[in-house]
C-alpha positions, -999 to +999 in steps of 0.1 A: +833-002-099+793+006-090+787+022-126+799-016-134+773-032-109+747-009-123+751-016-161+751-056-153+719-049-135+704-028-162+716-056-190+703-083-166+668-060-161+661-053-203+670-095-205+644-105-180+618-073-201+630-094-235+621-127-219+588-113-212+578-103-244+591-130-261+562-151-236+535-125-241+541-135-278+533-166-273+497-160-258+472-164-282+450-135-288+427-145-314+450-130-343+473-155-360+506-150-350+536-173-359+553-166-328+522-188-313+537-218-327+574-215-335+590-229-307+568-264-307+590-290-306+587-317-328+604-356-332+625-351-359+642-382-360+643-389-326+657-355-323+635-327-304+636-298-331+618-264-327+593-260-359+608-229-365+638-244-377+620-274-397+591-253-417+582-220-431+555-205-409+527-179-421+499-158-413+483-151-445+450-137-431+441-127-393+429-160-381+453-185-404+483-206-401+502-220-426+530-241-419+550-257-450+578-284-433+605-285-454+611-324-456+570-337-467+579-369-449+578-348-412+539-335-420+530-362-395+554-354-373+546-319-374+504-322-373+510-347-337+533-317-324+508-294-325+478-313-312+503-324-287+513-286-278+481-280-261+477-247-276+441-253-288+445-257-323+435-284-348+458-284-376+451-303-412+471-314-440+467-314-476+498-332-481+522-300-492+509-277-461+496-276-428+466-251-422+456-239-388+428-219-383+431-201-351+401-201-333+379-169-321+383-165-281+357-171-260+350-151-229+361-179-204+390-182-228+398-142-221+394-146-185+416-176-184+448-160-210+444-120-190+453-145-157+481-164-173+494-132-188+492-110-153+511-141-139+541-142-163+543-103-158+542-111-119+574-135-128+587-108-145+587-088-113+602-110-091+627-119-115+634-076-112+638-073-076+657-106-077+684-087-102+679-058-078+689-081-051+722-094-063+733-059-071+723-046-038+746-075-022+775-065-044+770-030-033+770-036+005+801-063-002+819-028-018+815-010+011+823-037+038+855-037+015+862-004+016+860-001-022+825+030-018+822+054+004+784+051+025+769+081+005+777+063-024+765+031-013+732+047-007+731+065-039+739+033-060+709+017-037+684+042-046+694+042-083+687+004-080+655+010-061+648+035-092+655+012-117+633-014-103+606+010-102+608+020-143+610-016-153+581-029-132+563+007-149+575-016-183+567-047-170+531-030-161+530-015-192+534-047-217+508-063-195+485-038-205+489-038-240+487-074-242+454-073-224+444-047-245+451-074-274+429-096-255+396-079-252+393-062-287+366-085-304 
């Protein structure tokens, strides 16, 4: 019954690493990088619809986006989307495709995306020792119940305390690497 406790935790612990990256993807680091894009929603006849799932999006060289909509009539659509997504990029239209040229960071810019990116990694931490949390509270429940015996309760605890530690060591990690991203020129 703890081994159960302790794989939810770990399953709820890799979703919160995948949640992460998936945001650290997002960030733009002066490279293009469809992920920078993809999830901007756009009005698709009155519906809000991810671009991802209304256009082919590319990177054909390092600092260019190429986004092809799959119904012409949506280029419009698509161009306000982005301007609208407040991601800093100004896209144009030659009527069959959409080019975005990403932009080369500034130093202020730098400064500003290493702060957003050590905040969502800070998220990412709390959201650890809030998994941590819930499993500790279904461990003490256990042994109120009688179900685990108090050595095992405090082994289960410091295998929680344990896997905090190696995920925030992730968590610290991918941080890193995307600040890395950040500050090669």
């Amino acid at each position: 019954m703890p081994d159960k406790v302790t794989k939810e935790m770990n399953t709820r612990m890799e979703q919160t690493l995948e949640v992460l990256k998936s945001a650290l993807s997002k960030v733009q680091t002066g490279r293009a990088n469809p992920a920078m894009i993809e999830d901007v929603t756009v009005d698709y006849y009155g519906a809000a619809t991810p671009l991802k799932q209304m256009a082919t999006i590319a990177a054909p060289d390092a600092n260019l986006l190429v986004v092809q909509p799959y119904d012409k009539t949506q280029m419009g659509a698509v161009e306000k989307a982005i301007l609208a997504a407040d991601l800093g990029l100004n896209p144009t239209s030659d009527g069959k495709v959409i080019r975005i040229k990403v932009p080369k960071l500034s130093e202020e810019r730098r400064g500003e995306l290493t702060k957003i990116i050590k905040s969502k990694g800070e998220e990412a931490k709390v959201a650890l020792r809030n998994v941590r949390r819930d499993a500790n509270d279904k461990l003490e429940r256990m042994k109120e119940d009688g179900d685990i015996s108090e050595d095992d309760y405090h082994r289960y605890r410091d295998k929680t305390d344990e896997a905090v530690r190696d995920y925030s060591k992730k968590v610290d990690d991918l941080i890193a690497e995307k600040d890395k991203q950040l500050q090669v020129i």
